[in-house]
DSSP file (Angstrom, degrees, kcal/mol; ACC not computed):
  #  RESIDUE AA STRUCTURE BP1 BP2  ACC     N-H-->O    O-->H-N    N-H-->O    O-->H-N    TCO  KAPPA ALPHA  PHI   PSI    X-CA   Y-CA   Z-CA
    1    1 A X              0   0    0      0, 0.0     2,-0.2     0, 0.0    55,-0.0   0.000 360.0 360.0 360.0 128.0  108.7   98.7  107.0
    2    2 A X        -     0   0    0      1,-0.0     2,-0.2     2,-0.0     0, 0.0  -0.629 360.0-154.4 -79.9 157.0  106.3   97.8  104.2
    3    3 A X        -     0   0    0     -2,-0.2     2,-0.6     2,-0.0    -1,-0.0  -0.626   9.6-132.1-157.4 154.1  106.6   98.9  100.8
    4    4 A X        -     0   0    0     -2,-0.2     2,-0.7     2,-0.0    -2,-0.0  -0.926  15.7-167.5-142.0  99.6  104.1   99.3   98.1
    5    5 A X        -     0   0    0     -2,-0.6     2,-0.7     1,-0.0    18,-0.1  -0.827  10.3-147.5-115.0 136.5  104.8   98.0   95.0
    6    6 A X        -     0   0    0     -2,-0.7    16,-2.8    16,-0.4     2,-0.2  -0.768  12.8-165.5-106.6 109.9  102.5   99.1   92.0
    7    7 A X  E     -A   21   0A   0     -2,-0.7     2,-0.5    14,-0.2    14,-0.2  -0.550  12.8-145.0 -87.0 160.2  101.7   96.3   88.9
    8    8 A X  E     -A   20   0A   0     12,-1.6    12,-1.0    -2,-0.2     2,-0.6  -0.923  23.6-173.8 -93.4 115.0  100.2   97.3   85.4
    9    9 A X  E     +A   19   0A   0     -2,-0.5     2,-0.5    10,-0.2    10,-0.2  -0.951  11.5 159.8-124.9 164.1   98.3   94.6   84.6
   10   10 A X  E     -A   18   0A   0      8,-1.9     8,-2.3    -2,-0.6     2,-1.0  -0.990  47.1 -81.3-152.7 155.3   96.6   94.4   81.1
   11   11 A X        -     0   0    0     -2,-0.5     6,-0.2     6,-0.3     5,-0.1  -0.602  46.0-117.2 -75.0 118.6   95.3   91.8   79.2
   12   12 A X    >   -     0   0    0     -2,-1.0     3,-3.2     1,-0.1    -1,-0.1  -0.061  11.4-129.1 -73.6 137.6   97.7   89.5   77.0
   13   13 A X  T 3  S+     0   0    0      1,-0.3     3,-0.1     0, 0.0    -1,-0.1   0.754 106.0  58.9 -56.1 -26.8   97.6   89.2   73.4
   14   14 A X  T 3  S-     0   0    0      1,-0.5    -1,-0.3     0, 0.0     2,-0.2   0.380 124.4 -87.1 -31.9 -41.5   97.5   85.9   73.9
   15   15 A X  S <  S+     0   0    0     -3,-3.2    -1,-0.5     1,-0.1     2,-0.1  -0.354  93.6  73.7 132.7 174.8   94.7   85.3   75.7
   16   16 A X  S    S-     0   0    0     15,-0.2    15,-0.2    -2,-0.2     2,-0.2  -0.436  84.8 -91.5 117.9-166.0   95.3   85.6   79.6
   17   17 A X  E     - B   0  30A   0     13,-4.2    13,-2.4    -6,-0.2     2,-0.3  -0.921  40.3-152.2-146.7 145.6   95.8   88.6   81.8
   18   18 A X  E     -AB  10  29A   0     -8,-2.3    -8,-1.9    11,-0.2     2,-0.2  -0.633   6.0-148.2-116.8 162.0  100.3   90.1   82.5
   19   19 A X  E     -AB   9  28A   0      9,-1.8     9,-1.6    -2,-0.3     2,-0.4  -0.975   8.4-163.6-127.5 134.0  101.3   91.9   85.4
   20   20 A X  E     -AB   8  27A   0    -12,-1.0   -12,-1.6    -2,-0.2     2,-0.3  -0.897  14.1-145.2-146.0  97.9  104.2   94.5   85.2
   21   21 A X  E > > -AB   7  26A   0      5,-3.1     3,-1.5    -2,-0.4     2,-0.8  -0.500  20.7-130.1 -73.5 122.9  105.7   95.4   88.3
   22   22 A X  T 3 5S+     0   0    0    -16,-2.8   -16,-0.4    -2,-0.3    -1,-0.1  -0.645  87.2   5.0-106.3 118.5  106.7   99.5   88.0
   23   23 A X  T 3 5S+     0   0    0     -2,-0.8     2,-0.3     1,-0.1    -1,-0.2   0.487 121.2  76.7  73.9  34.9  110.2  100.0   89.1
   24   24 A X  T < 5S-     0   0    0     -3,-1.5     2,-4.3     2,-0.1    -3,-0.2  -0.945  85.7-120.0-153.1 145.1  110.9   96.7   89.6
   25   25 A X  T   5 +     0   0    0     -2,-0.3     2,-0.8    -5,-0.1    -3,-0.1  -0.195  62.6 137.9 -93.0  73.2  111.8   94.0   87.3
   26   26 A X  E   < +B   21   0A   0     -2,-4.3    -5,-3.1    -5,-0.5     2,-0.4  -0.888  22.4 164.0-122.7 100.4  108.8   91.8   88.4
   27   27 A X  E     +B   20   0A   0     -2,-0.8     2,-0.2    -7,-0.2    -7,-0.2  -0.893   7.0 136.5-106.6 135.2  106.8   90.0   85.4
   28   28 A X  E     -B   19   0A   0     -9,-1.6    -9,-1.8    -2,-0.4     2,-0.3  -0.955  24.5-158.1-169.3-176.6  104.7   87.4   85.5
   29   29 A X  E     +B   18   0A   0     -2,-0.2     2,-0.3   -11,-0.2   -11,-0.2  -0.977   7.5 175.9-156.6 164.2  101.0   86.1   83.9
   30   30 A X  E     -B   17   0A   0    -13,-2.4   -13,-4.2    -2,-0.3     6,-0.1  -0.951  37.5 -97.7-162.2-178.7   98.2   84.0   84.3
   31   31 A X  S    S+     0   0    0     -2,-0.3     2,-0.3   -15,-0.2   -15,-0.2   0.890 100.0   4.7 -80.8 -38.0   94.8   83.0   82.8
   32   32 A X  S  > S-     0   0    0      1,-0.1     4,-1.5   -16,-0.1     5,-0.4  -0.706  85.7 -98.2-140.3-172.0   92.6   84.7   84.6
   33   33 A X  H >> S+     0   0    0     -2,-0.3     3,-2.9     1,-0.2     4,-2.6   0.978 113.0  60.2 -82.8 -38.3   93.1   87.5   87.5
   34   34 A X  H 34 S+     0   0    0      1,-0.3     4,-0.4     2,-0.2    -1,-0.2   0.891 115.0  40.6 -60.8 -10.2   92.6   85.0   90.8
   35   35 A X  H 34 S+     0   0    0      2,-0.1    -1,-0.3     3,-0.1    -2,-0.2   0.747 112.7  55.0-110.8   8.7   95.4   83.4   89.4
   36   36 A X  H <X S+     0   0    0     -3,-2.9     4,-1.1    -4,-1.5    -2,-0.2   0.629 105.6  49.4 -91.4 -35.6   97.1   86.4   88.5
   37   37 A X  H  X S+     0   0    0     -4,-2.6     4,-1.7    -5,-0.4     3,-0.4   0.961 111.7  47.4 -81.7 -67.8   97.0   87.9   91.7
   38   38 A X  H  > S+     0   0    0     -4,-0.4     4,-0.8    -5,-0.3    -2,-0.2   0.686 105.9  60.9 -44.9 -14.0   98.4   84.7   93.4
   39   39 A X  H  > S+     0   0    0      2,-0.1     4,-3.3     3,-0.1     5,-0.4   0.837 109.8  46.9 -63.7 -34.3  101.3   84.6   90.4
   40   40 A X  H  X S+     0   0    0     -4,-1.1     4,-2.7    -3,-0.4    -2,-0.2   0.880 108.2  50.2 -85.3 -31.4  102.3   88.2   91.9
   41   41 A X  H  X S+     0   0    0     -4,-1.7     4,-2.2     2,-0.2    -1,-0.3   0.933 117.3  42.2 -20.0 -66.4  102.3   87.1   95.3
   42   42 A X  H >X S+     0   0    0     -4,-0.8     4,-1.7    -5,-0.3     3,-0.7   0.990 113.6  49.2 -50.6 -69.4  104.5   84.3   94.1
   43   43 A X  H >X S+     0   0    0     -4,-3.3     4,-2.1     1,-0.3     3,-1.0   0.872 111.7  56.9 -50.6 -43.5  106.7   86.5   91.8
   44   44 A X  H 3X S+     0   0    0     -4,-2.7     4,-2.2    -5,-0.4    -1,-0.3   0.877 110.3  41.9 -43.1 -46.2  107.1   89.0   94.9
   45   45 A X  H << S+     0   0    0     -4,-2.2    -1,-0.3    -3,-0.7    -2,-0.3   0.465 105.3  55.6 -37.1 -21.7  108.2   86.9   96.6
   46   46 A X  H << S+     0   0    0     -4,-1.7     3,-0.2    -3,-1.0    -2,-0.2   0.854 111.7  51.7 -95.5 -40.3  110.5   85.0   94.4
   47   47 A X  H  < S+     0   0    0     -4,-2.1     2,-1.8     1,-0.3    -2,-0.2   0.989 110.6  46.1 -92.9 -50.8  112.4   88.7   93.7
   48   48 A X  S  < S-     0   0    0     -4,-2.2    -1,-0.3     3,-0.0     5,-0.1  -0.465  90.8-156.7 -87.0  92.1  113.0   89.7   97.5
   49   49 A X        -     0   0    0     -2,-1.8     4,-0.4    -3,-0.2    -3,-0.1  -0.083  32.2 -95.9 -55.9 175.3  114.2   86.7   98.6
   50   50 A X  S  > S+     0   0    0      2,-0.2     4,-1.7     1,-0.2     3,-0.2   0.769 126.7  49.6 -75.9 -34.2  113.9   85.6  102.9
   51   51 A X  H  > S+     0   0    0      1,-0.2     4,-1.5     2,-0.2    -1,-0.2   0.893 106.8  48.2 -78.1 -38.9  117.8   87.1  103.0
   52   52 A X  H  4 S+     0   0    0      2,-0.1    -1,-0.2     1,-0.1    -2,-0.2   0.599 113.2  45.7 -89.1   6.1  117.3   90.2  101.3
   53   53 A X  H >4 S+     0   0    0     -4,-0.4     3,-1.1    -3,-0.2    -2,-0.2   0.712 108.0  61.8 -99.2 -38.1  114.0   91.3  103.6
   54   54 A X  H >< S+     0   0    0     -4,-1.7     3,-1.2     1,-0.2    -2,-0.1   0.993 104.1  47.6 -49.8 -63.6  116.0   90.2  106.7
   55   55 A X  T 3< S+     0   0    0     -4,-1.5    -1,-0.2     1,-0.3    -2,-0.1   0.339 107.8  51.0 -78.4  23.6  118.6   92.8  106.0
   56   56 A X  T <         0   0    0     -3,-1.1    -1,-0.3     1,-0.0    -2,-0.1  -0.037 360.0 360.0-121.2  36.1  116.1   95.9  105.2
   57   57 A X    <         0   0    0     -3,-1.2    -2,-0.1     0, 0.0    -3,-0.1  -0.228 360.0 360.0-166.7 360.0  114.3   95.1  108.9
């Protein structure tokens, strides 16, 4: 079953643009959004690892 997880993203004081995954502790940022959307790809991945997605199946 898929799941739908909903980021905040805003622009960073910094320059850039953050992503703030809500109700899950998934951060991450990048310069512009096509590389922002592939951080959050990444950073999804990185939080449900291949072990924990096997055992919610």
């Amino acid at each position: 079953m898929d799941k739908e997880i909903i980021f905040l993203i805003q622009e960073s004081k910094e320059g850039g643009y953050e992503a703030r995954a809500l109700g899950y502790s998934i951060y991450t940022e990048a310069e512009n959004i096509d590389e922002l959307k592939n951080a959050i790809v990444d950073a999804v991945k990185c939080h449900f690892d291949a072990s924990d997605t096997d055992n919610h199946e």
